[in-house]
C-alpha positions as CSV (number, residue, x, y, z in Angstrom):
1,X,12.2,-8.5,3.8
2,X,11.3,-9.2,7.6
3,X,13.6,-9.0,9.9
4,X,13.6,-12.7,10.3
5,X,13.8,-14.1,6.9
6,X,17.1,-11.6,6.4
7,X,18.3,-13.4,9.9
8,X,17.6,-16.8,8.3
9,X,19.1,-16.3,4.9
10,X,22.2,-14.7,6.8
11,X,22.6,-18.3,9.3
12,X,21.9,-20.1,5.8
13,X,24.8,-18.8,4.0
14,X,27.3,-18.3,6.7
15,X,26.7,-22.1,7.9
16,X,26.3,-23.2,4.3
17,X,23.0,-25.1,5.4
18,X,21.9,-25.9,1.6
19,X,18.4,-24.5,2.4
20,X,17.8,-25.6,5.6
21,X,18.0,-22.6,7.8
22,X,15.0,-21.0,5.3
23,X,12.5,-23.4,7.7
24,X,13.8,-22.8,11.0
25,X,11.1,-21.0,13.6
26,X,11.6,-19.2,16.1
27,X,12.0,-22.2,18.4
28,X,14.5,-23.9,17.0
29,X,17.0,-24.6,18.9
30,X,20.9,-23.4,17.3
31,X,23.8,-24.0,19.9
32,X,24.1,-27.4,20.7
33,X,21.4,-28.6,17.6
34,X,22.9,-27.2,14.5
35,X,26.5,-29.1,14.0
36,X,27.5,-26.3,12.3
37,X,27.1,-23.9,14.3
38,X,30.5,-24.4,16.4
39,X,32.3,-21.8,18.6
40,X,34.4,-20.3,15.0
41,X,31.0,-19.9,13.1
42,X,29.8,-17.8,16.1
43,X,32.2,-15.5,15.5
44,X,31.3,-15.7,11.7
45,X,27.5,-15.3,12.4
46,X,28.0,-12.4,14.5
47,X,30.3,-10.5,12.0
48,X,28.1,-11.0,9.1
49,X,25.1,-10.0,11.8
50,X,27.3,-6.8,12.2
51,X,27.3,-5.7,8.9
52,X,23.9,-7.3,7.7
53,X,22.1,-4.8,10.2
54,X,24.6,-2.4,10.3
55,X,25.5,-2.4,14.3
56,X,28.1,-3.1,16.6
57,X,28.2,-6.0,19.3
58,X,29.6,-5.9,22.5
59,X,31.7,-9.2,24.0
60,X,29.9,-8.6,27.2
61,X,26.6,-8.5,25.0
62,X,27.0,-12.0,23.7
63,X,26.7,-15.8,25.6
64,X,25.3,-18.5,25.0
65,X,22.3,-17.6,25.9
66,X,22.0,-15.3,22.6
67,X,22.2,-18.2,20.1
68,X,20.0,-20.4,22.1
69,X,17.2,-20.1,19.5
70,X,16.5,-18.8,16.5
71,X,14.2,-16.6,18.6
72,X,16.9,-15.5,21.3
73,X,19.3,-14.8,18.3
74,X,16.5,-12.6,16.7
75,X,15.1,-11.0,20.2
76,X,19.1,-9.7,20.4
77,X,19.2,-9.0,16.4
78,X,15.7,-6.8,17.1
79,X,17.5,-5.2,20.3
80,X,20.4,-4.0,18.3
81,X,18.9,-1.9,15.4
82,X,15.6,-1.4,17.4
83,X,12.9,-2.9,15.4
């Protein structure tokens, strides 16, 4: 499984999106767009991230910035196990 499908299945479950997350793109937008995705599911993402793909983020390593997108999200996903 890509890289991407494992990061979209991972946002599906943690948000509990029914399904939905399966057809986001890279563009779509996350913070601010997906009402789920609220500063305590962050924190949820990014420790399921953690042990998904088997790395350890940084505090200084994460704003906003990082779950922009579905793209940003995966560009720092990528950056961490170095796909």
């Amino acid at each position: 499984m890509r890289t991407q499908e494992r990061l979209l299945s991972l946002l599906d479950h943690v948000l509990s999106l029914n399904g939905r997350a399966l057809s986001f793109t890279r563009d779509t937008a996350l913070l601010g767009s997906v009402p789920e995705l609220d500063s305590m599911a962050v924190v949820a993402v990014l420790t399921a991230l953690e042990e998904q793909f088997g790395f350890v983020a940084d505090d200084d390593e994460i704003d906003g910035s990082t779950f922009a997108s579905v793209g940003s999200l995966l560009d720092f996903v990528e950056s961490k196990i170095g796909a």
